[in-house]
mmCIF file as gemmi writes it, N, C-alpha and C atoms, coordinates in Angstrom:
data_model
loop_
_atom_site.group_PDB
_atom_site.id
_atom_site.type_symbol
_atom_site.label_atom_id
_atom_site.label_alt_id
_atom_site.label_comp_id
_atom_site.label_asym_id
_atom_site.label_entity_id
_atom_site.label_seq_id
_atom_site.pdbx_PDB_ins_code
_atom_site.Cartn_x
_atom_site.Cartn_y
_atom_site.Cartn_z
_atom_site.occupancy
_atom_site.B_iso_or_equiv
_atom_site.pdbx_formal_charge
_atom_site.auth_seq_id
_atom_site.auth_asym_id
_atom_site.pdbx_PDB_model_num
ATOM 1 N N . UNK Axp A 1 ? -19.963 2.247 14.937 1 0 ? 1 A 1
ATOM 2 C CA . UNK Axp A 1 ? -18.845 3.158 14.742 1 0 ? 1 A 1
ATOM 3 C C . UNK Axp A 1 ? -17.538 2.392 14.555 1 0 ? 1 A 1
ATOM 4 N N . UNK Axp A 2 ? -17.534 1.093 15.371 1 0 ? 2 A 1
ATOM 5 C CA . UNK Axp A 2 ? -15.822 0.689 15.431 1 0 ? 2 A 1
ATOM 6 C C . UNK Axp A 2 ? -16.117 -0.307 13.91 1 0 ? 2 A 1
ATOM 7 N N . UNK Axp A 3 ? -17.036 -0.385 13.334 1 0 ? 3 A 1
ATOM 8 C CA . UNK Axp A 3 ? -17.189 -1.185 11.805 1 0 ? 3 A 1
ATOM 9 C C . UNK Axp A 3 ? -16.812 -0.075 10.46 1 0 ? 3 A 1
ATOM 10 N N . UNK Axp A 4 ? -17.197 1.015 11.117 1 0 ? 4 A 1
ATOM 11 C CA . UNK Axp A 4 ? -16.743 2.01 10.096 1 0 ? 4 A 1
ATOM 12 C C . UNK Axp A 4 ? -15.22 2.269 9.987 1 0 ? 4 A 1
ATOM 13 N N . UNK Axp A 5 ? -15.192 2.186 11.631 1 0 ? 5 A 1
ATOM 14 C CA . UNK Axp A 5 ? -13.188 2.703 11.556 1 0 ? 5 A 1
ATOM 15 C C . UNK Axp A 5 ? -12.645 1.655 11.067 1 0 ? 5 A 1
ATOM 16 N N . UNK Axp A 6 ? -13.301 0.303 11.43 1 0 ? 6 A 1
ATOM 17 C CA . UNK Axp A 6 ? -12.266 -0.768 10.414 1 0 ? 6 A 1
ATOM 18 C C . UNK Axp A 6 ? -12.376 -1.024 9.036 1 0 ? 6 A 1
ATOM 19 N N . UNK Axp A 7 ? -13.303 -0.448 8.413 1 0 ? 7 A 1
ATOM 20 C CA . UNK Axp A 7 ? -13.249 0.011 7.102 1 0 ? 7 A 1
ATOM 21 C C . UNK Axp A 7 ? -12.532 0.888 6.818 1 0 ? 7 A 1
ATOM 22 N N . UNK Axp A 8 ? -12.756 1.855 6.998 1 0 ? 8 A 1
ATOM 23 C CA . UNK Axp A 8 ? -11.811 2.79 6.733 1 0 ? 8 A 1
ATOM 24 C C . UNK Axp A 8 ? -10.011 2.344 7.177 1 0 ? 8 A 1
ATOM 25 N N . UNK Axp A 9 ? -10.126 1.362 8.171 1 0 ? 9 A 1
ATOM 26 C CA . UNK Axp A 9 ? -8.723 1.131 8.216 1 0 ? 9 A 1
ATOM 27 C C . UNK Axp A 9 ? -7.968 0.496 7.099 1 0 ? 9 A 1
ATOM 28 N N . UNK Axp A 10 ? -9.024 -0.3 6.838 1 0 ? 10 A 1
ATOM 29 C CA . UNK Axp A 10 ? -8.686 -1.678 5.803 1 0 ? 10 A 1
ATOM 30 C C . UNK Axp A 10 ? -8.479 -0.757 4.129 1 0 ? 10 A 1
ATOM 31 N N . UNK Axp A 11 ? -9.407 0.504 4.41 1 0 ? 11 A 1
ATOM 32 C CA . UNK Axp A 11 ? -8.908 1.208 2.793 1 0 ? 11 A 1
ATOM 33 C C . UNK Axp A 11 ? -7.853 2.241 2.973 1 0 ? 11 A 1
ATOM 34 N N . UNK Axp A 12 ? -7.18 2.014 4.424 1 0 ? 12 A 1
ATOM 35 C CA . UNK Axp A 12 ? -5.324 2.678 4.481 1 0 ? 12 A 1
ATOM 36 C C . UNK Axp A 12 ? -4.59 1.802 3.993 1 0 ? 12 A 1
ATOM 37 N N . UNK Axp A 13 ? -4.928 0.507 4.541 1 0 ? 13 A 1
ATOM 38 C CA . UNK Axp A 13 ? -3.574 -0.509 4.077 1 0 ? 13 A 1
ATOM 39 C C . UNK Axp A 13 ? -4.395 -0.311 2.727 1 0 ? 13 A 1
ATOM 40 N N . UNK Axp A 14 ? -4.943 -0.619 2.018 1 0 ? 14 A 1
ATOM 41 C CA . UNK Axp A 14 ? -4.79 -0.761 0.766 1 0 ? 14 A 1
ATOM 42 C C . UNK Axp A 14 ? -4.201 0.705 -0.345 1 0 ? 14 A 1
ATOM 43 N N . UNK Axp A 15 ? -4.448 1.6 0.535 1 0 ? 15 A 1
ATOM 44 C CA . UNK Axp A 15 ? -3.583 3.457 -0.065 1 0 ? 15 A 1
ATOM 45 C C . UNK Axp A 15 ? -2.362 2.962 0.745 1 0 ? 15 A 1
ATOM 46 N N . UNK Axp A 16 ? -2.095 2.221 1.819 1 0 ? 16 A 1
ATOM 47 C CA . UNK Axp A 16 ? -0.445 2.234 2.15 1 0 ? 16 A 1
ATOM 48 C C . UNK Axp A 16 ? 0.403 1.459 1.303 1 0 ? 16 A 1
ATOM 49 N N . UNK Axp A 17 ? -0.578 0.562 0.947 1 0 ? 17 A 1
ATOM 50 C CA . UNK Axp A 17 ? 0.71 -0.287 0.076 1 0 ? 17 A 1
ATOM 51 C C . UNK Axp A 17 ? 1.115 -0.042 -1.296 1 0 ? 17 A 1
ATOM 52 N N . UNK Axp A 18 ? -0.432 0.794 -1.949 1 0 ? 18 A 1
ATOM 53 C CA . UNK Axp A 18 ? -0.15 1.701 -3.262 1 0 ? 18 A 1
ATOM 54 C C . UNK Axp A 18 ? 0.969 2.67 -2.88 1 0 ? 18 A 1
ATOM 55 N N . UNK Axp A 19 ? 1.167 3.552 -1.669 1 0 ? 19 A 1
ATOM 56 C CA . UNK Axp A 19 ? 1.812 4.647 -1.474 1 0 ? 19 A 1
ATOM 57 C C . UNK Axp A 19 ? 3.554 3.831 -1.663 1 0 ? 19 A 1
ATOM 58 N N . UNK Axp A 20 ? 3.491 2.457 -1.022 1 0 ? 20 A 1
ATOM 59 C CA . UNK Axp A 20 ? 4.647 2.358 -0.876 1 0 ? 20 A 1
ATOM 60 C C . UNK Axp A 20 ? 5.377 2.23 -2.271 1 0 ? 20 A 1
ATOM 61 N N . UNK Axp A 21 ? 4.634 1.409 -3.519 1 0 ? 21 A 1
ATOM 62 C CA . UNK Axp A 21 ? 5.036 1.222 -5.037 1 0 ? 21 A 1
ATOM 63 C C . UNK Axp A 21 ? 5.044 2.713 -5.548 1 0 ? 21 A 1
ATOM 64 N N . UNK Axp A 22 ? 4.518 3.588 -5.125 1 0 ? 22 A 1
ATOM 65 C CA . UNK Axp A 22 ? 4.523 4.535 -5.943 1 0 ? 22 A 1
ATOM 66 C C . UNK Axp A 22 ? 6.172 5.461 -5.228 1 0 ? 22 A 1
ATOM 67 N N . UNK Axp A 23 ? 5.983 5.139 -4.054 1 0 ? 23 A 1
ATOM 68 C CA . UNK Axp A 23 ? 7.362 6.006 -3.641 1 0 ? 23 A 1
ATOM 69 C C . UNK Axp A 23 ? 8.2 5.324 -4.268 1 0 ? 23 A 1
ATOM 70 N N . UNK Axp A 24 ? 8.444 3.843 -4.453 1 0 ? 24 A 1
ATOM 71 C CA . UNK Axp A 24 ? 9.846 3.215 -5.141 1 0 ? 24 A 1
ATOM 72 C C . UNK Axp A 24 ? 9.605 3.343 -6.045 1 0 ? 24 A 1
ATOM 73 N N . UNK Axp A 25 ? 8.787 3.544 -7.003 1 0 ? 25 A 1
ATOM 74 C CA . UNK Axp A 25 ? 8.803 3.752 -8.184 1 0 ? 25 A 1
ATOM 75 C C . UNK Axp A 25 ? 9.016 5.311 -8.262 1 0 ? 25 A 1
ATOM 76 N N . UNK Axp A 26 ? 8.757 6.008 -8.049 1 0 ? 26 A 1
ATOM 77 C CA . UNK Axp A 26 ? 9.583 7.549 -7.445 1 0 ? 26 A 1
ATOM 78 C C . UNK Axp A 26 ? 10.948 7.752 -7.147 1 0 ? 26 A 1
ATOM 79 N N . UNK Axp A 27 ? 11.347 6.97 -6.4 1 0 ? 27 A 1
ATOM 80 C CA . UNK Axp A 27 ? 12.948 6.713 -6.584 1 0 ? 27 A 1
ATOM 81 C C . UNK Axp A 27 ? 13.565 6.03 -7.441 1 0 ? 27 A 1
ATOM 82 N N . UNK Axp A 28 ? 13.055 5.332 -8.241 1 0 ? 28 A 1
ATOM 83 C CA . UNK Axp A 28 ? 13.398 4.613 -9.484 1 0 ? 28 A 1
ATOM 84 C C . UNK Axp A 28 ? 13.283 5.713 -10.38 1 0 ? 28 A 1
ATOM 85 N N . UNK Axp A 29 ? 12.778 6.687 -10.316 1 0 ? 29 A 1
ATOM 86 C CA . UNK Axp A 29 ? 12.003 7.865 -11.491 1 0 ? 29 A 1
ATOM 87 C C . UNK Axp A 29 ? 11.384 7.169 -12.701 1 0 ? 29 A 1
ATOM 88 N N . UNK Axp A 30 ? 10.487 6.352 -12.044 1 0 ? 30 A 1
ATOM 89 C CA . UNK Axp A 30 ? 9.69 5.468 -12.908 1 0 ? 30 A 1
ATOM 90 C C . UNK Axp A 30 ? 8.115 6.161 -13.202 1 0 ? 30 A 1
ATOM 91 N N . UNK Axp A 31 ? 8.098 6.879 -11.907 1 0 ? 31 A 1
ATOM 92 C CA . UNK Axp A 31 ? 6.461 7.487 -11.385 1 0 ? 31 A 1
ATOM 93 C C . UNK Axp A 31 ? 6.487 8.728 -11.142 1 0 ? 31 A 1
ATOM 94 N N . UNK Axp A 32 ? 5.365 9.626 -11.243 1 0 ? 32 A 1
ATOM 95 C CA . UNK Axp A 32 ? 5.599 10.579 -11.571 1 0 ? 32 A 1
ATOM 96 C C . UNK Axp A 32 ? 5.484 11.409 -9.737 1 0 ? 32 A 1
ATOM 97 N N . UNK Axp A 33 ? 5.583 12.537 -9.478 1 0 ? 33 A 1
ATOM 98 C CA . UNK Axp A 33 ? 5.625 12.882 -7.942 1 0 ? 33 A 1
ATOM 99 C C . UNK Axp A 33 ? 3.886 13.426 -7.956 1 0 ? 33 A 1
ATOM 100 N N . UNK Axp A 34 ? 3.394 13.824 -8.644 1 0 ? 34 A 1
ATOM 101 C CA . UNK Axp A 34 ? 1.95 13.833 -8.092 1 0 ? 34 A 1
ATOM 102 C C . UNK Axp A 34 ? 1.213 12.792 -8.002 1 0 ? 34 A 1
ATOM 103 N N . UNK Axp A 35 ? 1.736 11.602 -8.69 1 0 ? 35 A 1
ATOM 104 C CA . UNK Axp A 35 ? 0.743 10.222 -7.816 1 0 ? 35 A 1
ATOM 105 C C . UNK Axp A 35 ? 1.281 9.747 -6.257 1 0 ? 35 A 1
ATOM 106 N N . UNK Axp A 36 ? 2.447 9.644 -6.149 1 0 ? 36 A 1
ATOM 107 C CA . UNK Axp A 36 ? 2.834 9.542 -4.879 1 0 ? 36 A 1
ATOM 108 C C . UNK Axp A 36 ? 2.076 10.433 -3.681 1 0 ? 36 A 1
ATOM 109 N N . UNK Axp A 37 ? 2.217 11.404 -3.942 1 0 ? 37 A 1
ATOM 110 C CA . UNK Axp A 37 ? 1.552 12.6 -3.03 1 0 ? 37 A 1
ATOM 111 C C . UNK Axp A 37 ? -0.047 12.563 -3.113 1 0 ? 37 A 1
ATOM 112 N N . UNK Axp A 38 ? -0.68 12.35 -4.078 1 0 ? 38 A 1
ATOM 113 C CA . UNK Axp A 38 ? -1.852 11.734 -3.983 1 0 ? 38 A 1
ATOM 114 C C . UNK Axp A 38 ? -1.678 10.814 -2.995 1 0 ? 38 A 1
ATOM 115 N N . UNK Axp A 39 ? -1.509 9.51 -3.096 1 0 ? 39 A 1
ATOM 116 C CA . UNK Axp A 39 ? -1.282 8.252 -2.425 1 0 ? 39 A 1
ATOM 117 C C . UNK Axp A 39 ? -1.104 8.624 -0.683 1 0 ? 39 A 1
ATOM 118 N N . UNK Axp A 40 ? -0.154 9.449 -0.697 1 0 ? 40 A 1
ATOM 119 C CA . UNK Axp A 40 ? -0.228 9.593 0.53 1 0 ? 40 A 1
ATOM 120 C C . UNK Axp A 40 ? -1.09 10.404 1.666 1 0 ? 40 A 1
ATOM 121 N N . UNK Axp A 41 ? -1.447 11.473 0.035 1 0 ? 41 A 1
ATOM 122 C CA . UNK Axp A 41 ? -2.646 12.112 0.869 1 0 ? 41 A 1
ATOM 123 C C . UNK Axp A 41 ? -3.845 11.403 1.66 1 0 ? 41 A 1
ATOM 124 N N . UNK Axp A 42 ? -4.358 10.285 0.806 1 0 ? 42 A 1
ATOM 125 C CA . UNK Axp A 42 ? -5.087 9.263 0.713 1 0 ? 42 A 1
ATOM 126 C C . UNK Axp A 42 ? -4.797 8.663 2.295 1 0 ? 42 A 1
ATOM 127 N N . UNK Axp A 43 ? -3.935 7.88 1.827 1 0 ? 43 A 1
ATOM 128 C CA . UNK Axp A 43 ? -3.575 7.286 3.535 1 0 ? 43 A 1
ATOM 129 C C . UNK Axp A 43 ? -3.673 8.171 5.086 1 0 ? 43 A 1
ATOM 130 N N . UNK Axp A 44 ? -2.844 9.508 4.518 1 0 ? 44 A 1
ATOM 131 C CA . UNK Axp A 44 ? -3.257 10.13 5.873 1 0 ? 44 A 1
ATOM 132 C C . UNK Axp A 44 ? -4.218 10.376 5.897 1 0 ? 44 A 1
ATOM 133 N N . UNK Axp A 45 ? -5.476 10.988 5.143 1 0 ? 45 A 1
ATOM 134 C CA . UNK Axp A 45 ? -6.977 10.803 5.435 1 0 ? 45 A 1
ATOM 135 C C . UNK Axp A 45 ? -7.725 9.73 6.302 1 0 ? 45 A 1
ATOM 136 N N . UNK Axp A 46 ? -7.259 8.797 5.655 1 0 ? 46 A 1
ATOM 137 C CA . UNK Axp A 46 ? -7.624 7.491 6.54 1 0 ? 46 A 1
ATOM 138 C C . UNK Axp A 46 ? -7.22 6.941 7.633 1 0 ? 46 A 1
ATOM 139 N N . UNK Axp A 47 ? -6.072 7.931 7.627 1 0 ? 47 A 1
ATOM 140 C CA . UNK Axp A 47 ? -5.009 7.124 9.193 1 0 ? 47 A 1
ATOM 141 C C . UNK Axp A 47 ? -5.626 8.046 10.019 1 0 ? 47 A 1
ATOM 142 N N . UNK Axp A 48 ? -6.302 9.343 9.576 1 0 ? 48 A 1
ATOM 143 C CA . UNK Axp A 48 ? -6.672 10.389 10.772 1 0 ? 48 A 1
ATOM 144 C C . UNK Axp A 48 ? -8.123 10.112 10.863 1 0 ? 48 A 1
ATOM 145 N N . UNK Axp A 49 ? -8.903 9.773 10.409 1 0 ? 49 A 1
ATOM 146 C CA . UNK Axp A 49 ? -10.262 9.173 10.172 1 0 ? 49 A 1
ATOM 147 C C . UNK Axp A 49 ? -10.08 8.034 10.897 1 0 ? 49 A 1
ATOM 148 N N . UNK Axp A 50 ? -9.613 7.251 11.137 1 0 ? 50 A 1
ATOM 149 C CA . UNK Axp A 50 ? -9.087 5.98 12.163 1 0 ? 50 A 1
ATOM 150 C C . UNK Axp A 50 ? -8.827 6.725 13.694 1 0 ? 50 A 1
ATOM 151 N N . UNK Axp A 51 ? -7.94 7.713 13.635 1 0 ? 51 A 1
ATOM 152 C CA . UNK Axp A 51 ? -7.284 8.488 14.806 1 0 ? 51 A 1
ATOM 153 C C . UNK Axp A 51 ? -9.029 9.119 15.631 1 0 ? 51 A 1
ATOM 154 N N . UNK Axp A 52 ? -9.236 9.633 14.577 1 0 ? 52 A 1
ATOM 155 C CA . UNK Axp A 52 ? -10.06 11.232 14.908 1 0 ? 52 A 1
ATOM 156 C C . UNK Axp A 52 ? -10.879 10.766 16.057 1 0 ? 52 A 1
ATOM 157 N N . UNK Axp A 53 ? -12.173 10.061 16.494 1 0 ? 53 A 1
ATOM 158 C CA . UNK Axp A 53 ? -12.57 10.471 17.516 1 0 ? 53 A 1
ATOM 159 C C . UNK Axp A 53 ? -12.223 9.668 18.752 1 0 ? 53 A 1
ATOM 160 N N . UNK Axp A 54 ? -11.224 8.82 19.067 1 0 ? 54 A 1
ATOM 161 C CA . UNK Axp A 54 ? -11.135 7.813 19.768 1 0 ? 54 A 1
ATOM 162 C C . UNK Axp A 54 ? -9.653 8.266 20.339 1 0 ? 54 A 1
ATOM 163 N N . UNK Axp A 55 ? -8.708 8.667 19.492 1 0 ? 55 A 1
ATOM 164 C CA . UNK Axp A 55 ? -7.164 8.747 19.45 1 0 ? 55 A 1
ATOM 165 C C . UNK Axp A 55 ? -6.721 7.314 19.665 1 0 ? 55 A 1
ATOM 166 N N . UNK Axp A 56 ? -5.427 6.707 20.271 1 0 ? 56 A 1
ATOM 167 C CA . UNK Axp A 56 ? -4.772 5.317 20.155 1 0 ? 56 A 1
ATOM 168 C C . UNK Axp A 56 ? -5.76 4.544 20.74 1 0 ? 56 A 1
ATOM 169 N N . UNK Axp A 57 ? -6.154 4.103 20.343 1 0 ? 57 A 1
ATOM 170 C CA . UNK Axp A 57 ? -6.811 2.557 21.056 1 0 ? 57 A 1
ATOM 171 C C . UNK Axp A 57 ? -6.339 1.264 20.717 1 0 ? 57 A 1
ATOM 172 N N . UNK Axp A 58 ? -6.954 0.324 20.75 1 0 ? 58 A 1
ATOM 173 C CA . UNK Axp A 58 ? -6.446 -0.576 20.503 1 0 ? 58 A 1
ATOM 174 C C . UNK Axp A 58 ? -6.574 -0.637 19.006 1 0 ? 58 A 1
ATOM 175 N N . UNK Axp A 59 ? -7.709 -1.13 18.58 1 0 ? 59 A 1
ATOM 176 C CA . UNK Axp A 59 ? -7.886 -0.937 16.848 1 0 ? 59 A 1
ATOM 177 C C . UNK Axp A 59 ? -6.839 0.395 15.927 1 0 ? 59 A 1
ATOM 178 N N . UNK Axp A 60 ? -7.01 1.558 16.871 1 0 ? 60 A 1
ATOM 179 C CA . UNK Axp A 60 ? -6.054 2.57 15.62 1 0 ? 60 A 1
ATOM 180 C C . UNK Axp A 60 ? -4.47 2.184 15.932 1 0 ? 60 A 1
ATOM 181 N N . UNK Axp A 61 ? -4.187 1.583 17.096 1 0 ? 61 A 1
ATOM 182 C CA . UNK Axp A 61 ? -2.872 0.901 16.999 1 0 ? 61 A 1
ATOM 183 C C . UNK Axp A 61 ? -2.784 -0.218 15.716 1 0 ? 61 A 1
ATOM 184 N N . UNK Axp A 62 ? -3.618 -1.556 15.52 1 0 ? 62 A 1
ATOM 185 C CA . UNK Axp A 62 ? -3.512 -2.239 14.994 1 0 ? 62 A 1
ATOM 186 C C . UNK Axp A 62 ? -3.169 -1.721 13.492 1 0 ? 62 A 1
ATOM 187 N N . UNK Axp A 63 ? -4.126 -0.546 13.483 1 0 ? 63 A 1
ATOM 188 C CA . UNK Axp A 63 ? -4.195 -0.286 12.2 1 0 ? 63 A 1
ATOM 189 C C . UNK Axp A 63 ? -2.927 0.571 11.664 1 0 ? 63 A 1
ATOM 190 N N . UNK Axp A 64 ? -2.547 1.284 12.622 1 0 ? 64 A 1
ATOM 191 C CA . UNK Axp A 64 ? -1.139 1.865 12.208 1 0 ? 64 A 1
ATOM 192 C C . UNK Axp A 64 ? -0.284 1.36 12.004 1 0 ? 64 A 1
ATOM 193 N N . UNK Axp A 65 ? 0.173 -0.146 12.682 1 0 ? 65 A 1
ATOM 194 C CA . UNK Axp A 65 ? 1.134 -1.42 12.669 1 0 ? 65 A 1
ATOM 195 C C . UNK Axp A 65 ? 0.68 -1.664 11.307 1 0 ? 65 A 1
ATOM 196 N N . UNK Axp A 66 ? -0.673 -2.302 11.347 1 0 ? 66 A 1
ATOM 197 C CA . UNK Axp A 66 ? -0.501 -2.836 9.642 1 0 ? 66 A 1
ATOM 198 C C . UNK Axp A 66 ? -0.337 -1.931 8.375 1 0 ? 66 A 1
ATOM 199 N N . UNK Axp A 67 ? -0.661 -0.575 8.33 1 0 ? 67 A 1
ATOM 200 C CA . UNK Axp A 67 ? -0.348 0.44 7.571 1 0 ? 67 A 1
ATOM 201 C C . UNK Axp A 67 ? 1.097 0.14 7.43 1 0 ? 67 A 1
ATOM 202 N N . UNK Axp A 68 ? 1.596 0.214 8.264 1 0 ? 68 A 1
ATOM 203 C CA . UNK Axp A 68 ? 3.17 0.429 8.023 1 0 ? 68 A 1
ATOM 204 C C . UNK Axp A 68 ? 3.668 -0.654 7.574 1 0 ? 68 A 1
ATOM 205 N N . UNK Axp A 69 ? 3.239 -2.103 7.68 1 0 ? 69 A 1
ATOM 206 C CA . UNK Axp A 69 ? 4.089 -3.013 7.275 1 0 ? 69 A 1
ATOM 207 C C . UNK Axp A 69 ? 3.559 -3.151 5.774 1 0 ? 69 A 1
ATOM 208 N N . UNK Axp A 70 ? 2.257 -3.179 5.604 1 0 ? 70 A 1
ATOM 209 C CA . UNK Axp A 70 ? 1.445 -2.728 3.866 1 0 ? 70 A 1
ATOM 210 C C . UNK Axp A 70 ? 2.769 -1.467 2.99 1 0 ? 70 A 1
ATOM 211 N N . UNK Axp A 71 ? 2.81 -0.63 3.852 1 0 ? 71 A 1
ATOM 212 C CA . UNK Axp A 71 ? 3.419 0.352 3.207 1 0 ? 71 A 1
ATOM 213 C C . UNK Axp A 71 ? 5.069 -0.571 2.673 1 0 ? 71 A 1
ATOM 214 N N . UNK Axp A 72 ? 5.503 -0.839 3.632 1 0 ? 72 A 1
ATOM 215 C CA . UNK Axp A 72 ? 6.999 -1.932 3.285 1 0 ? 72 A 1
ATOM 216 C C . UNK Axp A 72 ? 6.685 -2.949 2.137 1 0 ? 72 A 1
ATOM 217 N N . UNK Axp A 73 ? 5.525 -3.35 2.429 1 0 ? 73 A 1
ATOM 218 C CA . UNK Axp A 73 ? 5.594 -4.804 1.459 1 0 ? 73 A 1
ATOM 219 C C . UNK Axp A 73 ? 5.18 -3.941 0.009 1 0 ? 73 A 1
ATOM 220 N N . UNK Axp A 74 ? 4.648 -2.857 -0.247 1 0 ? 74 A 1
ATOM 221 C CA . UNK Axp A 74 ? 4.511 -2.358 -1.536 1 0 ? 74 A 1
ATOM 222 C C . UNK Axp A 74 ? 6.107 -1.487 -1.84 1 0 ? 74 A 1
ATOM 223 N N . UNK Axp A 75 ? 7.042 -1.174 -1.181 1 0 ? 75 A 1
ATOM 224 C CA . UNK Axp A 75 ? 7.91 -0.447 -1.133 1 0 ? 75 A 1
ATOM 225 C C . UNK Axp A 75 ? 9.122 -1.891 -1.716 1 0 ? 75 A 1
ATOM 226 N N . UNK Axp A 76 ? 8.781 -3.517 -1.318 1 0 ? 76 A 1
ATOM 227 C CA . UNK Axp A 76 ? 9.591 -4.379 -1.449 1 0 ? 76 A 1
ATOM 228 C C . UNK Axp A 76 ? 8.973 -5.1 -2.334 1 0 ? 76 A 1
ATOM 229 N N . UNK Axp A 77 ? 7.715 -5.118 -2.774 1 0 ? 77 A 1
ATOM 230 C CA . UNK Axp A 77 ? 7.192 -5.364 -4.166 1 0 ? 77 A 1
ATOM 231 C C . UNK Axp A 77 ? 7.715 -4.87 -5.655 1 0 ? 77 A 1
ATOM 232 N N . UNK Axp A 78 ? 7.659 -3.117 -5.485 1 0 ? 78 A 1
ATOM 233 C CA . UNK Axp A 78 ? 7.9 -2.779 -6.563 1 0 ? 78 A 1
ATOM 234 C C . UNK Axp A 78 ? 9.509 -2.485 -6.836 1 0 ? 78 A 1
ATOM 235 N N . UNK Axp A 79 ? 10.629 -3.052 -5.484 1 0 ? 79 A 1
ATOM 236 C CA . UNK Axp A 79 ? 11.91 -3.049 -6.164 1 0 ? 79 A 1
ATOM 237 C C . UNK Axp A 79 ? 12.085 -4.423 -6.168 1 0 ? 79 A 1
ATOM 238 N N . UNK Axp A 80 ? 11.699 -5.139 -6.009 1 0 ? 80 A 1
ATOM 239 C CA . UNK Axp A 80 ? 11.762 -6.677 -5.876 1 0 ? 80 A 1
ATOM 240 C C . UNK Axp A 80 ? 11.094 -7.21 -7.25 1 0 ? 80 A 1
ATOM 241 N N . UNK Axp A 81 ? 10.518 -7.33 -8.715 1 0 ? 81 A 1
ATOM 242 C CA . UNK Axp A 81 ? 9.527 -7.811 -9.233 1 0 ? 81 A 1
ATOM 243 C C . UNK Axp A 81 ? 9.512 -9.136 -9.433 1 0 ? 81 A 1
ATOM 244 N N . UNK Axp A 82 ? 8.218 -9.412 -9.455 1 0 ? 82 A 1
ATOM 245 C CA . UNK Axp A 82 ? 8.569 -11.116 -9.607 1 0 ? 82 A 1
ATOM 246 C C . UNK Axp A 82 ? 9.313 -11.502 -11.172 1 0 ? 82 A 1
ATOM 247 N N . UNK Axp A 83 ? 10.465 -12.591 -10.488 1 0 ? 83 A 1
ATOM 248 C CA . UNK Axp A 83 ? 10.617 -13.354 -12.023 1 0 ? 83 A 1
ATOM 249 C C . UNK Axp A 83 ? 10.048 -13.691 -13.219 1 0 ? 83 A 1
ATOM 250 N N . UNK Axp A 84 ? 10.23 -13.771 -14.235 1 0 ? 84 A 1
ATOM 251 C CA . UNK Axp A 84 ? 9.074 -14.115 -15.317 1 0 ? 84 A 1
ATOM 252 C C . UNK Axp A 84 ? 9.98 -15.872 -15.729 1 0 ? 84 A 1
ATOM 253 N N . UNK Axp A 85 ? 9.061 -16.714 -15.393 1 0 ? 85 A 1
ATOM 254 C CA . UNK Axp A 85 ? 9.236 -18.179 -15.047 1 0 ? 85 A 1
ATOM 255 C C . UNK Axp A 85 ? 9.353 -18.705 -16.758 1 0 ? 85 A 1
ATOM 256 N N . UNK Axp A 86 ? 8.396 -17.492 -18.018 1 0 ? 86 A 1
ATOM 257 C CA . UNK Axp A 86 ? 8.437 -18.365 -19.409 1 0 ? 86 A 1
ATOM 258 C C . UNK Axp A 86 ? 7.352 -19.322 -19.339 1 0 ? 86 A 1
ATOM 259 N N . UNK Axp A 87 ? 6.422 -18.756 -18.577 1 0 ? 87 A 1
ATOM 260 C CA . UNK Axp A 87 ? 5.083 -19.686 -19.115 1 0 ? 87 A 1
ATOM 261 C C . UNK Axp A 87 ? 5.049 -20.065 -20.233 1 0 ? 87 A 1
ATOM 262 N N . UNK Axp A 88 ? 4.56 -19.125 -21.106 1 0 ? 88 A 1
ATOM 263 C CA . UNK Axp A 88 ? 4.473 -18.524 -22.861 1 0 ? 88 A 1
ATOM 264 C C . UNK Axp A 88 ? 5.274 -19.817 -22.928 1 0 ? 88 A 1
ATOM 265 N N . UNK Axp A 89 ? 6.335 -19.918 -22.972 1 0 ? 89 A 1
ATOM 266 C CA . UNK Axp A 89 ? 7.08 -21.21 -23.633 1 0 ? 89 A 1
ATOM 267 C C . UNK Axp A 89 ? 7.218 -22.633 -22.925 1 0 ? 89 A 1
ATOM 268 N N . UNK Axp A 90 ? 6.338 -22.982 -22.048 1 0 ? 90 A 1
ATOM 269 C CA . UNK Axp A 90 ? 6.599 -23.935 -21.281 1 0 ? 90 A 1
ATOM 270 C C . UNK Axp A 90 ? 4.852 -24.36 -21.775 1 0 ? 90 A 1
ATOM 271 N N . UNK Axp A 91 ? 4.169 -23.418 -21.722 1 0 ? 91 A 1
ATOM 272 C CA . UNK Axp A 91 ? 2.293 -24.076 -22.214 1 0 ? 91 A 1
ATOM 273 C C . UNK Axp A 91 ? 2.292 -24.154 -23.61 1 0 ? 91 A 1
ATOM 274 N N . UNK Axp A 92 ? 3.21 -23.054 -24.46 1 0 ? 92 A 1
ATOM 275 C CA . UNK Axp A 92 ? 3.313 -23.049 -25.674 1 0 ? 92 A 1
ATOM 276 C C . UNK Axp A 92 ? 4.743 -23.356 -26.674 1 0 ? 92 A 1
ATOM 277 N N . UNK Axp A 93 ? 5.31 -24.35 -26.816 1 0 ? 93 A 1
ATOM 278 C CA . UNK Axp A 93 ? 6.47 -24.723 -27.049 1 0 ? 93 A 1
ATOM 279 C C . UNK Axp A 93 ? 6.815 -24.366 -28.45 1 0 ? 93 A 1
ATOM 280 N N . UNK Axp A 94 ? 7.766 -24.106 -28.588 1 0 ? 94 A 1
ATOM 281 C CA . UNK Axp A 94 ? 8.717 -23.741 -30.748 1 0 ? 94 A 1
ATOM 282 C C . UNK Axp A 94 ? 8.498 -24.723 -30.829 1 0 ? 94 A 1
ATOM 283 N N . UNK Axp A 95 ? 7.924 -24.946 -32.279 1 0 ? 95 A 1
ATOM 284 C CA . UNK Axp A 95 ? 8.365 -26.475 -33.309 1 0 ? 95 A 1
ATOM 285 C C . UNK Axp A 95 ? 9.468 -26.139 -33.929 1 0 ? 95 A 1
C-alpha cells in the first residue's frame, strides 16, 4: 500500500509542476483556463489519493512539501525561460 501512495505521490509532483507552468502561463494569457484547471484537477486527485486512507503521516507530509515546492519551480520555470546561448551559431558558424 505505502508503494502505491508513493507512486501516486511522485505523479502529483509531476501534475504540480505542470499545474504551476500552466498557471503562469495563465497569467501571462499565454494558456488557455481549461488546461490549468485540468492540471489542477489532476493534482488534487492525487494529493487526496495520498491523503485518503492514512490522513497526515509522515509520507503524505513529505509529499505535500514536495508538491508545493514542484508547483513553485514550474511557476519559476515558465516566467523565468532559459536563455538561448546561440548554439546554431557557435556549432554552425557564417562564412
Amino acid at each position: 500500500m505505502i508503494l502505491f501512495r508513493a507512486l501516486v505521490g511522485l505523479l502529483a509532483l509531476f501534475f504540480a509542476h505542470y499545474l504551476g507552468r500552466s498557471a503562469a502561463g495563465l497569467h501571462q494569457r499565454r494558456e488557455v483556463r481549461a488546461r490549468t484547471v485540468t492540471w489542477a484537477l489532476r493534482t488534487a486527485v492525487c494529493v487526496g489519493a495520498v491523503l485518503w486512507g492514512r490522513g497526515l503521516d509522515a509520507l503524505s507530509v513529505v509529499v505535500l512539501a514536495l508538491t508545493a515546492v514542484s508547483l513553485g519551480s514550474g511557476i519559476r520555470r515558465q516566467l523565468r525561460p532559459p536563455k538561448d546561448e546561440g548554439l546554431v551559431e557557435v556549432m554552425l558558424p557564417k562564412e
